[in-house]
N, C-alpha and C positions, 0 to 999 in steps of 0.2 A: 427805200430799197437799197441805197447805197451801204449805209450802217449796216446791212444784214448782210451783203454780197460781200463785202470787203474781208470780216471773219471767217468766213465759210470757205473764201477763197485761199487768206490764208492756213488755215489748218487743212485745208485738202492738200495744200506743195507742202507744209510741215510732216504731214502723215504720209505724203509720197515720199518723201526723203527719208523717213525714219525705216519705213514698213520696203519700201521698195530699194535702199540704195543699201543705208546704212547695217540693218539689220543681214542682211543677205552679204556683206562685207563683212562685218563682225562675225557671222555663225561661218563662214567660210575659212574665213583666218582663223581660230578657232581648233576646228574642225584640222586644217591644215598642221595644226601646232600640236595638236594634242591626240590625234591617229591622222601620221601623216601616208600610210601605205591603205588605208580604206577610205580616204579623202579621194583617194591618186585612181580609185573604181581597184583595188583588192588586185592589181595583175598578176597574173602569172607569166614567168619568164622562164625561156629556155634557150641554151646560150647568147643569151643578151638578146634575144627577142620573143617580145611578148607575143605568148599564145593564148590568151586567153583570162579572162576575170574567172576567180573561185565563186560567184555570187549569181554567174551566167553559164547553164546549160552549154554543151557542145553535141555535136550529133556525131554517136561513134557506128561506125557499122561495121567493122571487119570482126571476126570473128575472135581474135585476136584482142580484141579493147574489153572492157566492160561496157557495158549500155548504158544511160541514163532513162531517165523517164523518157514518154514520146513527148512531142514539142505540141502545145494547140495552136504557134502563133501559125497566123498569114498574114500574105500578103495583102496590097489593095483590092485587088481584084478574087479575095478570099481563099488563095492557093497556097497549099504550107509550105510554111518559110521556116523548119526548123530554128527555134532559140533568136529568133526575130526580136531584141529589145526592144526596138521600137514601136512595136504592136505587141505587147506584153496583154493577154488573157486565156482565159480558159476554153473550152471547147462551149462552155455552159448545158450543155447536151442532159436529160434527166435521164438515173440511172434506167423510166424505162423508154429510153428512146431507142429505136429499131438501129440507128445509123454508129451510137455506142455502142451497140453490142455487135454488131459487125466490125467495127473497128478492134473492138476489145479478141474479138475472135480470131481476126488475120494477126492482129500480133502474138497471141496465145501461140498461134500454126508456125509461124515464124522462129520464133523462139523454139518451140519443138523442136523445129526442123533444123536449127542452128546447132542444136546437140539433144539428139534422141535417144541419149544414154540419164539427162535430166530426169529426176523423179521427183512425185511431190506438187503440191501448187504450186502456182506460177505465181509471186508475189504481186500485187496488185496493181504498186507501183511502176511494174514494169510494162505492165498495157493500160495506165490509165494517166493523163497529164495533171499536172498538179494545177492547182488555181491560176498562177501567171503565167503558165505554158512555159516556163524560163527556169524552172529548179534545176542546180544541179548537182542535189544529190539524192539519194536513193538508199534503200532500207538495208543496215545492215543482211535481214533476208534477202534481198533482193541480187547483193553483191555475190553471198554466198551461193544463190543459186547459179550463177552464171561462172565457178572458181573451175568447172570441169572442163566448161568449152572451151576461158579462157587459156587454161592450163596445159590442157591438148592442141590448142593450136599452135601455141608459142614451143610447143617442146619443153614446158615445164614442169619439174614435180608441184604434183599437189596441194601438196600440204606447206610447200612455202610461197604457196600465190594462199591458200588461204590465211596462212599469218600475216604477209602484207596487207589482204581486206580488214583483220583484227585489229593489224596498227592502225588502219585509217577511218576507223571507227570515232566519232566525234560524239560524245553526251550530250544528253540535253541540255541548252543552254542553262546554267545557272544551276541543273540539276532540276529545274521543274516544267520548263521552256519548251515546249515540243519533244521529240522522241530521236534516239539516236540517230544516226545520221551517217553516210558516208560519203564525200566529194569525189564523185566519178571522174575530174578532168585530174586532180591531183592524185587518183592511183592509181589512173596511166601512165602519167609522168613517170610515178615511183615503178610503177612494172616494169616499163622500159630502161630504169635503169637495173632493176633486178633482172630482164634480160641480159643486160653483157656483163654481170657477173660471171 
Protein backbone atom coordinates (compact mmCIF):
# COMPACT_ATOMS: atom_id res chain seq x y z
CA UNK A 1 0.00 0.00 0.00
CA UNK A 2 2.81 2.17 1.01
CA UNK A 3 4.87 1.91 -2.50
CA UNK A 4 1.44 2.93 -4.26
CA UNK A 5 0.41 5.97 -1.87
CA UNK A 6 3.86 7.45 -1.68
CA UNK A 7 3.80 8.18 -5.88
CA UNK A 8 0.39 9.06 -6.13
CA UNK A 9 0.91 11.40 -3.23
CA UNK A 10 3.57 12.78 -4.80
CA UNK A 11 2.61 13.67 -8.17
CA UNK A 12 -0.80 14.96 -6.78
CA UNK A 13 1.52 18.18 -4.80
CA UNK A 14 3.71 18.02 -8.21
CA UNK A 15 0.60 18.57 -10.49
CA UNK A 16 -0.74 20.99 -7.70
CA UNK A 17 2.14 23.19 -8.07
CA UNK A 18 2.64 23.05 -11.64
CA UNK A 19 -1.36 23.30 -12.76
CA UNK A 20 -2.43 25.28 -9.66
CA UNK A 21 0.53 27.88 -8.77
CA UNK A 22 3.02 27.94 -11.37
CA UNK A 23 1.09 27.79 -14.51
CA UNK A 24 -1.41 30.57 -13.30
CA UNK A 25 1.81 32.71 -12.38
CA UNK A 26 3.47 32.19 -15.71
CA UNK A 27 0.25 32.83 -17.92
CA UNK A 28 -0.30 35.97 -15.70
CA UNK A 29 3.05 37.37 -15.91
CA UNK A 30 2.93 36.74 -19.42
CA UNK A 31 -0.32 38.12 -20.10
CA UNK A 32 0.95 41.20 -17.97
CA UNK A 33 4.04 41.72 -20.24
CA UNK A 34 2.79 41.12 -23.27
CA UNK A 35 -1.04 43.17 -23.32
CA UNK A 36 -0.45 44.92 -20.23
CA UNK A 37 -3.96 47.38 -20.67
CA UNK A 38 -6.38 44.04 -21.37
CA UNK A 39 -4.47 42.04 -18.47
CA UNK A 40 -5.33 45.32 -16.23
CA UNK A 41 -9.79 44.38 -17.34
CA UNK A 42 -9.40 46.86 -20.78
CA UNK A 43 -10.48 50.23 -18.40
CA UNK A 44 -11.67 53.06 -19.50
CA UNK A 45 -10.77 56.45 -17.98
CA UNK A 46 -12.10 59.71 -17.67
CA UNK A 47 -10.19 62.38 -16.09
CA UNK A 48 -8.10 59.87 -14.20
CA UNK A 49 -10.99 57.92 -13.10
CA UNK A 50 -12.06 54.83 -14.23
CA UNK A 51 -15.58 54.64 -15.65
CA UNK A 52 -15.89 51.67 -16.84
CA UNK A 53 -14.12 48.33 -18.95
CA UNK A 54 -14.69 48.44 -23.02
CA UNK A 55 -15.52 44.52 -22.70
CA UNK A 56 -18.52 45.37 -19.98
CA UNK A 57 -21.97 46.72 -20.83
CA UNK A 58 -23.07 49.98 -19.04
CA UNK A 59 -26.89 50.87 -18.76
CA UNK A 60 -27.44 54.20 -20.50
CA UNK A 61 -30.92 55.73 -20.35
CA UNK A 62 -31.12 59.31 -20.99
CA UNK A 63 -32.00 60.22 -24.11
CA UNK A 64 -29.14 61.84 -24.62
CA UNK A 65 -26.66 58.61 -24.63
CA UNK A 66 -26.89 55.89 -27.13
CA UNK A 67 -28.39 52.58 -25.64
CA UNK A 68 -26.72 49.38 -25.47
CA UNK A 69 -28.26 45.97 -25.72
CA UNK A 70 -30.70 45.16 -22.61
CA UNK A 71 -28.73 43.59 -19.68
CA UNK A 72 -30.15 39.57 -18.86
CA UNK A 73 -28.13 39.60 -15.67
CA UNK A 74 -29.76 39.30 -12.00
CA UNK A 75 -29.53 39.38 -9.27
CA UNK A 76 -29.61 36.45 -6.35
CA UNK A 77 -32.88 36.74 -5.72
CA UNK A 78 -33.47 36.92 -9.75
CA UNK A 79 -34.15 40.87 -10.21
CA UNK A 80 -32.19 42.64 -12.94
CA UNK A 81 -29.18 43.86 -12.24
CA UNK A 82 -28.23 45.57 -15.30
CA UNK A 83 -24.35 44.52 -16.77
CA UNK A 84 -24.11 42.44 -13.39
CA UNK A 85 -20.55 40.58 -14.09
CA UNK A 86 -20.85 38.65 -11.68
CA UNK A 87 -23.90 36.87 -12.77
CA UNK A 88 -22.96 36.95 -16.45
CA UNK A 89 -25.93 34.97 -18.67
CA UNK A 90 -28.57 35.02 -20.98
CA UNK A 91 -32.16 35.35 -20.40
CA UNK A 92 -32.27 31.68 -22.03
CA UNK A 93 -35.95 32.54 -22.88
CA UNK A 94 -37.00 30.49 -26.46
CA UNK A 95 -37.64 32.75 -29.20
CA UNK A 96 -41.39 31.44 -28.54
CA UNK A 97 -41.74 32.03 -25.03
CA UNK A 98 -44.77 34.52 -24.30
CA UNK A 99 -42.52 36.52 -21.50
CA UNK A 100 -39.77 37.40 -24.71
CA UNK A 101 -42.13 38.68 -26.58
CA UNK A 102 -43.57 40.86 -24.09
CA UNK A 103 -40.35 42.00 -23.09
CA UNK A 104 -39.07 42.38 -26.77
CA UNK A 105 -42.54 44.44 -27.20
CA UNK A 106 -42.10 47.04 -24.15
CA UNK A 107 -38.69 47.76 -25.36
CA UNK A 108 -39.94 48.15 -29.11
CA UNK A 109 -42.76 50.82 -27.25
CA UNK A 110 -39.92 52.33 -25.53
CA UNK A 111 -37.66 53.05 -28.01
CA UNK A 112 -40.78 54.38 -30.15
CA UNK A 113 -41.56 56.46 -27.64
CA UNK A 114 -37.93 57.75 -27.00
CA UNK A 115 -38.06 59.27 -30.63
CA UNK A 116 -41.38 59.03 -32.73
CA UNK A 117 -39.85 60.58 -35.63
CA UNK A 118 -37.68 56.81 -35.97
CA UNK A 119 -38.50 54.96 -38.99
CA UNK A 120 -37.79 51.47 -40.18
CA UNK A 121 -37.14 48.30 -37.73
CA UNK A 122 -36.03 48.44 -34.74
CA UNK A 123 -32.59 46.62 -34.93
CA UNK A 124 -32.88 43.44 -32.85
CA UNK A 125 -30.08 43.98 -30.85
CA UNK A 126 -31.76 46.71 -29.32
CA UNK A 127 -34.60 44.66 -27.67
CA UNK A 128 -32.92 41.56 -27.41
CA UNK A 129 -29.72 40.49 -24.77
CA UNK A 130 -26.99 39.05 -26.10
CA UNK A 131 -25.69 35.46 -24.71
CA UNK A 132 -23.70 36.91 -21.39
CA UNK A 133 -26.34 39.64 -20.76
CA UNK A 134 -22.79 41.82 -20.48
CA UNK A 135 -22.10 43.00 -24.31
CA UNK A 136 -21.19 46.19 -24.90
CA UNK A 137 -21.56 46.86 -28.05
CA UNK A 138 -24.19 46.91 -30.56
CA UNK A 139 -24.79 46.89 -34.38
CA UNK A 140 -23.50 49.32 -36.38
CA UNK A 141 -27.72 49.47 -37.47
CA UNK A 142 -28.52 49.72 -34.20
CA UNK A 143 -26.28 52.85 -33.44
CA UNK A 144 -27.56 54.47 -36.54
CA UNK A 145 -30.97 54.05 -35.63
CA UNK A 146 -30.83 55.79 -32.47
CA UNK A 147 -28.24 59.14 -34.22
CA UNK A 148 -31.90 61.28 -34.36
CA UNK A 149 -32.79 60.89 -30.78
CA UNK A 150 -29.33 61.20 -29.90
CA UNK A 151 -28.85 64.21 -32.04
CA UNK A 152 -31.98 65.97 -30.97
CA UNK A 153 -31.46 65.92 -27.60
CA UNK A 154 -28.03 67.02 -27.32
CA UNK A 155 -28.72 70.09 -29.75
CA UNK A 156 -26.64 68.40 -32.30
CA UNK A 157 -26.34 68.36 -36.02
CA UNK A 158 -27.07 65.24 -37.60
CA UNK A 159 -24.89 64.39 -39.67
CA UNK A 160 -21.83 64.86 -37.35
CA UNK A 161 -23.17 62.38 -34.49
CA UNK A 162 -23.65 60.08 -37.49
CA UNK A 163 -19.90 60.44 -38.46
CA UNK A 164 -18.80 59.92 -35.01
CA UNK A 165 -20.94 56.34 -34.96
CA UNK A 166 -18.96 55.86 -38.51
CA UNK A 167 -15.73 56.34 -36.74
CA UNK A 168 -16.63 54.09 -34.03
CA UNK A 169 -17.36 51.43 -36.14
CA UNK A 170 -15.03 48.34 -35.38
CA UNK A 171 -14.54 45.24 -38.08
CA UNK A 172 -14.85 42.10 -37.63
CA UNK A 173 -12.21 40.73 -35.82
CA UNK A 174 -9.41 39.51 -37.99
CA UNK A 175 -11.86 40.38 -40.97
CA UNK A 176 -13.73 37.00 -40.41
CA UNK A 177 -14.48 36.94 -36.57
CA UNK A 178 -18.09 38.16 -35.92
CA UNK A 179 -19.75 41.06 -37.51
CA UNK A 180 -19.05 44.70 -37.11
CA UNK A 181 -19.52 46.15 -34.13
CA UNK A 182 -19.77 49.47 -32.27
CA UNK A 183 -18.59 50.15 -28.22
CA UNK A 184 -21.62 52.02 -26.92
CA UNK A 185 -19.52 53.21 -23.44
CA UNK A 186 -16.67 54.70 -25.87
CA UNK A 187 -18.95 56.81 -28.11
CA UNK A 188 -20.42 58.34 -25.34
CA UNK A 189 -17.22 59.30 -24.16
CA UNK A 190 -16.56 60.54 -27.67
CA UNK A 191 -19.99 62.40 -27.96
CA UNK A 192 -19.50 64.03 -24.93
CA UNK A 193 -16.62 65.36 -26.05
CA UNK A 194 -18.10 66.31 -29.51
CA UNK A 195 -20.50 68.13 -27.27
CA UNK A 196 -18.19 70.96 -25.98
CA UNK A 197 -16.79 71.43 -29.25
Amino acid sequence: MNLQLRPALVSFIALSAITGLAYPFVITGLSKLIFPRQAAGSLLRKDGQVIGSEWIGQSFTSPKDFWGRPSATVDANGKPLPYNAANSGGSNLAPSNPDLHKAVTERIVALRAADPDATGAVPVDLVTASGSGLDPHISPAAATFQVHRVAKARGLDEAKVRDLVTAHIEPAQLGVLGEARVNVLRLNLDLETLQTQ
